[in-house]
C-alpha positions as a Markdown table, in Angstrom:
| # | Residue | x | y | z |
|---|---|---|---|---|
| 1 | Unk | -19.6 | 15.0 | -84.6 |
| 2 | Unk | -20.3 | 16.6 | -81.1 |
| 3 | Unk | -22.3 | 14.2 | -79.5 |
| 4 | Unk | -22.9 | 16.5 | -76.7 |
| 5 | Unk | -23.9 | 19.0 | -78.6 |
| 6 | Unk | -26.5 | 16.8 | -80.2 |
| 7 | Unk | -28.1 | 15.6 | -76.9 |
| 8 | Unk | -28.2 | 19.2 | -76.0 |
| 9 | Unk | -30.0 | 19.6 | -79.1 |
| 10 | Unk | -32.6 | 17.3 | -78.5 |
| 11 | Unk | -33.2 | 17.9 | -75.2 |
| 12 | Unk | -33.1 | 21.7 | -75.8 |
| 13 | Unk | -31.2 | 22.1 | -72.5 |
| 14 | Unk | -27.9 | 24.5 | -71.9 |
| 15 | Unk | -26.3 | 21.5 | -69.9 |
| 16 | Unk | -26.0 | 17.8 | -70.6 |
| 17 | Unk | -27.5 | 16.7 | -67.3 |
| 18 | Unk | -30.5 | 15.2 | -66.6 |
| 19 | Unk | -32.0 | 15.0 | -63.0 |
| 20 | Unk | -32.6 | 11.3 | -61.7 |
| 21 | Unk | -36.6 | 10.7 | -61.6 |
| 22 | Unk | -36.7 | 9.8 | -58.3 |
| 23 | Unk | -40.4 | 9.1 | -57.1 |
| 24 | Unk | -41.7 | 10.8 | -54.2 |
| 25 | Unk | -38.6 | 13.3 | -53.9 |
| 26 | Unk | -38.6 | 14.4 | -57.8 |
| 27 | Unk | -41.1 | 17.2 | -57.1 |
| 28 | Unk | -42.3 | 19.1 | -59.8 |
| 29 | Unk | -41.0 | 22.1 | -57.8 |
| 30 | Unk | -37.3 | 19.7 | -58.2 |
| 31 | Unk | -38.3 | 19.1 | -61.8 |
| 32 | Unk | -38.9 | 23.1 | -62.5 |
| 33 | Unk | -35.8 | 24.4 | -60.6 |
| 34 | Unk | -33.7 | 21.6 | -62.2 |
| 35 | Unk | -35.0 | 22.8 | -65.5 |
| 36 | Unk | -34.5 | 26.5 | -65.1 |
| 37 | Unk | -30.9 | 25.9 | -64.1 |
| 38 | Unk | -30.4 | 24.7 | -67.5 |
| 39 | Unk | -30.5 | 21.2 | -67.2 |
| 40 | Unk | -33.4 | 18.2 | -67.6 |
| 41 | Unk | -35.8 | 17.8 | -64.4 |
| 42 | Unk | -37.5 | 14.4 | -64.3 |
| 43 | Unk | -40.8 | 13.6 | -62.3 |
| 44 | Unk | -41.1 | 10.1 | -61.5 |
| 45 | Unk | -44.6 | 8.9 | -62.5 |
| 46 | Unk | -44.4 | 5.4 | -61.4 |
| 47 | Unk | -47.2 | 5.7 | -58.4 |
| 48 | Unk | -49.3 | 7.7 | -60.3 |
| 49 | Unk | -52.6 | 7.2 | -62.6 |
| 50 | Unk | -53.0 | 9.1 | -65.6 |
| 51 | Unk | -55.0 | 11.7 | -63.9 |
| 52 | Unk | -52.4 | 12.1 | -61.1 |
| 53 | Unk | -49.8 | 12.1 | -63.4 |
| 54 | Unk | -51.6 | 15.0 | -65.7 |
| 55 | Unk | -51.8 | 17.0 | -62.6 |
| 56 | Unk | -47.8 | 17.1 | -61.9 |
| 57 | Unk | -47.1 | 17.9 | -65.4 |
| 58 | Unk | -49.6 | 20.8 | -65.4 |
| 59 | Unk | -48.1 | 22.0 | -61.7 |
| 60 | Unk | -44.4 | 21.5 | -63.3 |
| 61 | Unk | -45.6 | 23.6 | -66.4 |
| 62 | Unk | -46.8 | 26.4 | -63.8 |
| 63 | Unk | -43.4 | 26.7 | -62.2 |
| 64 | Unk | -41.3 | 26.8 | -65.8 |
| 65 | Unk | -41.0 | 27.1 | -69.5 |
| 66 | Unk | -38.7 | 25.5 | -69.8 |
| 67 | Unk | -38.5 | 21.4 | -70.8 |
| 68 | Unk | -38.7 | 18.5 | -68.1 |
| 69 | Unk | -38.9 | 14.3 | -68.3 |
| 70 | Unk | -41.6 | 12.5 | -67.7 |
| 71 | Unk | -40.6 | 9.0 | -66.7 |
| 72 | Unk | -42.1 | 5.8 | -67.2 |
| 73 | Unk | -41.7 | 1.7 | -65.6 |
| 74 | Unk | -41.7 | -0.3 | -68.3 |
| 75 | Unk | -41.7 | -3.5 | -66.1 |
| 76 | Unk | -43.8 | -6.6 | -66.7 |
| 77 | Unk | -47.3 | -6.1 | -65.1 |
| 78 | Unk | -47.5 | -8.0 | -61.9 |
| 79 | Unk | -50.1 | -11.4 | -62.1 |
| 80 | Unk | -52.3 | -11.9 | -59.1 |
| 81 | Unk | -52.2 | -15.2 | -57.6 |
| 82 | Unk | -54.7 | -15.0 | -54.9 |
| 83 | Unk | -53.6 | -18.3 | -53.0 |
| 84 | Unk | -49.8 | -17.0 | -53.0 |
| 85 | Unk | -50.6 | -13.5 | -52.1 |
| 86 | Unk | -52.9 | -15.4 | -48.9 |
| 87 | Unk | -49.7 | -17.3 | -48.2 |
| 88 | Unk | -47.0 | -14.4 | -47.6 |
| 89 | Unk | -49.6 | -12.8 | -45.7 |
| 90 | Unk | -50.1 | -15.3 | -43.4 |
| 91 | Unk | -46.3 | -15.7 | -43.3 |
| 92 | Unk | -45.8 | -12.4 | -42.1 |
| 93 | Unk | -48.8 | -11.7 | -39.8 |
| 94 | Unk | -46.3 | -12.3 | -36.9 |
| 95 | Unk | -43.9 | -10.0 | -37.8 |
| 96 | Unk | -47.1 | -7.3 | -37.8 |
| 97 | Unk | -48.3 | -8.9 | -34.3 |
| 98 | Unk | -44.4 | -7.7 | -33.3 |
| 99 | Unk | -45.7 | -4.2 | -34.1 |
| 100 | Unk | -49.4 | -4.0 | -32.9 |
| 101 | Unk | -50.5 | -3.8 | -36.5 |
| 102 | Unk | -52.4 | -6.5 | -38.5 |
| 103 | Unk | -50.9 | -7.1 | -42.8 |
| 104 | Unk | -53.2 | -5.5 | -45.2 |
| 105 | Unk | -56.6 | -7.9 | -46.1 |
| 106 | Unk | -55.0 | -8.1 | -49.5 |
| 107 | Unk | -51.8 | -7.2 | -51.5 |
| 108 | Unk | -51.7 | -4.6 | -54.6 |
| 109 | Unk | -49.4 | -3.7 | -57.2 |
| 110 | Unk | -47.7 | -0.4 | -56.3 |
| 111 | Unk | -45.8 | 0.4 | -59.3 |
| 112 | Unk | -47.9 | 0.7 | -62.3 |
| 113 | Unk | -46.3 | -0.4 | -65.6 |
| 114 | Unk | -47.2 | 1.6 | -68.5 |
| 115 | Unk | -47.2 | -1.0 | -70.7 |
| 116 | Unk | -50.8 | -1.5 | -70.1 |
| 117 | Unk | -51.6 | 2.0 | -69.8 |
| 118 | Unk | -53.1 | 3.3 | -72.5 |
| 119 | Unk | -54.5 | 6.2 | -70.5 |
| 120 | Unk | -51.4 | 7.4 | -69.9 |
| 121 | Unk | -50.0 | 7.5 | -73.1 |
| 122 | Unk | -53.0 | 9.2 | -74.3 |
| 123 | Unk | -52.5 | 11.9 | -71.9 |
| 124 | Unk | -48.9 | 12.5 | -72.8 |
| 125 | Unk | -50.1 | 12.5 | -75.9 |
| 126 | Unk | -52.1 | 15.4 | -75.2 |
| 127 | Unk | -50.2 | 17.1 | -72.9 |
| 128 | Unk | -47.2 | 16.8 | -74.7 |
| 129 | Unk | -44.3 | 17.2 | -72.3 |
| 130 | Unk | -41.0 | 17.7 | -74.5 |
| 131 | Unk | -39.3 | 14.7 | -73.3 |
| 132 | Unk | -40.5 | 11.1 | -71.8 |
| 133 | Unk | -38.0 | 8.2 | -70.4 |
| 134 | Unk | -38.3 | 4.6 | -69.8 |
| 135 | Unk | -36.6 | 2.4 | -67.5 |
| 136 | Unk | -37.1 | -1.3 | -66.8 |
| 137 | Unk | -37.4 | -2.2 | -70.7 |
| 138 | Unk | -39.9 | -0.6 | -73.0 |
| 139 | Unk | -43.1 | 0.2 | -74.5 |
| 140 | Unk | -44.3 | -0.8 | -78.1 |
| 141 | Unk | -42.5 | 0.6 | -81.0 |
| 142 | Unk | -45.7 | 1.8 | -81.9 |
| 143 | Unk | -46.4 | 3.9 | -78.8 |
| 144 | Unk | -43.0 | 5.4 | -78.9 |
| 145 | Unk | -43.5 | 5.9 | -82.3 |
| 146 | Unk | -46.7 | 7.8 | -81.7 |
| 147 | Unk | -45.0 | 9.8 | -79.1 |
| 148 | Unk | -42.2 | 10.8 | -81.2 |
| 149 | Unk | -44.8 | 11.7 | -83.7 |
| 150 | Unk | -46.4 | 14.2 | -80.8 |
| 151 | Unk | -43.1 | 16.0 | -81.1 |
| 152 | Unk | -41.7 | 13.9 | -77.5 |
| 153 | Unk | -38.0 | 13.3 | -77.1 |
| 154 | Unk | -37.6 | 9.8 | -75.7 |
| 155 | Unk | -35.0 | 8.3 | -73.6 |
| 156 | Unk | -34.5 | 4.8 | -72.8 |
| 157 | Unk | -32.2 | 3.8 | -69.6 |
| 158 | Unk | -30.1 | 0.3 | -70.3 |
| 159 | Unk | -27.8 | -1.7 | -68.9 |
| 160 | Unk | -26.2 | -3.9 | -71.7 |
| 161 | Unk | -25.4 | -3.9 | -74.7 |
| 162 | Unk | -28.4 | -6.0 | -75.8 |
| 163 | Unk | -30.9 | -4.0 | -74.2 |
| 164 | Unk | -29.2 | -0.8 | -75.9 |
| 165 | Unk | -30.1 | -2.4 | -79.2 |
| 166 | Unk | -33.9 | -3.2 | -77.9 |
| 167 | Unk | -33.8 | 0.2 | -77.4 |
| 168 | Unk | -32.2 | 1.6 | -80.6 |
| 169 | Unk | -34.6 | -0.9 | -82.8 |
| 170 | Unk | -37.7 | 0.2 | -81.2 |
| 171 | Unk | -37.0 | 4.1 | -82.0 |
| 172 | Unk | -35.7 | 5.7 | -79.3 |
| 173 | Unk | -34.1 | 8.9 | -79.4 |
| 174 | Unk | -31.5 | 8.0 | -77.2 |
| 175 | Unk | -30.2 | 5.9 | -74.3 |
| 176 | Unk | -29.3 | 6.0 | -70.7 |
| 177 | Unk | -26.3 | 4.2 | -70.2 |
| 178 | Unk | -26.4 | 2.9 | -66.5 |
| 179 | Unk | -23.9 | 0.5 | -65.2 |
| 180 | Unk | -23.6 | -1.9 | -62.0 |
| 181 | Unk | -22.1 | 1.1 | -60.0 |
| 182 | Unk | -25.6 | 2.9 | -59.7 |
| 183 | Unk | -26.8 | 4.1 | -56.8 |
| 184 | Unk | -30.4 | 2.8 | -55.5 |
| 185 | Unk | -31.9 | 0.4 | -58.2 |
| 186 | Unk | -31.3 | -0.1 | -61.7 |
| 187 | Unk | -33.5 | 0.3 | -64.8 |
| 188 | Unk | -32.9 | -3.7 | -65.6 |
| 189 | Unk | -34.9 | -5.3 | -68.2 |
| 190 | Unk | -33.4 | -8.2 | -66.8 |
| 191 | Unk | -30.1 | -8.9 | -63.7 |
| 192 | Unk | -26.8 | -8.4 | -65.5 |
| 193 | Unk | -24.2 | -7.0 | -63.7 |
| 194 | Unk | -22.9 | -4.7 | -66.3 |
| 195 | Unk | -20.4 | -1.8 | -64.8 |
| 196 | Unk | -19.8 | 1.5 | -67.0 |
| 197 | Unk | -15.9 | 2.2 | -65.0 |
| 198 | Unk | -13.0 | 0.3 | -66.4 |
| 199 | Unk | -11.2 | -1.8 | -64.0 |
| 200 | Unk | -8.6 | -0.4 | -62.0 |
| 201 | Unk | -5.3 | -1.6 | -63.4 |
């Protein structure tokens, strides 16, 4: 069986690459061109909201016809600890002093985790972008279920062997193998440090 050819398949792309979902540089004019060379273009929707997010699909849409990867943080929601949060900014008000510049009054979670985003998934429900990937774990089987259902290819990036069966028992389509030797971060669900090369002999 021609694994390649099945991926290809699935993805309904001439070539079996897919561009990294890098937030803030994967553009939907990235995504577009990536997709009409043939291959998967990725937007990273990590900083966005579900409006946001609806508005870069719609602008990737306008720029091809072809299919394109919506990605998703699967992470565990941050907790606010008002007490802690005080602490560290009081900790590094001199390092702002340094600067001229005071810490923000508060912190704030950055990097929304769509596990508690229903919104979004109802909007890629809707919209329906062909494909949708996960990194740093995953969403209910039910929601990947329901996208699935919508017609969505999923993807699911892993770094063992154990999180490659999380992945294959809550429905993905298929996985992203990603190994220690990764540039930038990793799509952990937890800190293994699983490589992908064999060793040099």
């Amino acid at each position: 069986m021609n694994r390649t050819n099945d991926l290809l398949q699935l993805l309904s792309t001439q070539h079996p690459i897919v561009q990294a979902p890098m937030v803030g540089v994967s553009t939907p004019q990235l995504a577009a061109a990536v997709s009409n060379a043939g291959a998967l273009g990725s937007i990273g929707q990590i900083a966005s909201d579900a409006s946001q997010s609806r508005a870069m699909i719609q602008a990737t849409r306008a720029l091809t016809r072809n299919p394109f990867d919506v990605n998703l943080f699967c992470h565990r929601p941050a907790v606010s600890d008002s007490a802690r949060e005080a602490a560290w900014l009081a900790h590094l008000a001199p390092r702002f002093a340094e600067f001229g510049a005071g810490p923000r009054p508060f912190l704030a979670e950055v990097y929304r985790s769509f596990l508690n985003s229903e919104d979004m998934l109802e909007m890629l429900l809707r919209e329906q972008p062909a494909v949708v990937s996960f990194h740093f774990g995953l969403p209910d089987a039910s929601w990947i279920r329901a996208l699935r259902v919508a017609g969505l290819a999923t993807l699911a990036c892993v770094t063992t062997p154990e999180e490659a069966m999380q992945a294959a028992q809550a429905g993905v389509d298929a996985v992203i193998a990603q190994g220690s030797e990764a540039g930038g971060h990793r799509g952990v669900f937890d800190l293994p440090m699983i490589g992908t090369s064999a060793p040099s002999p």
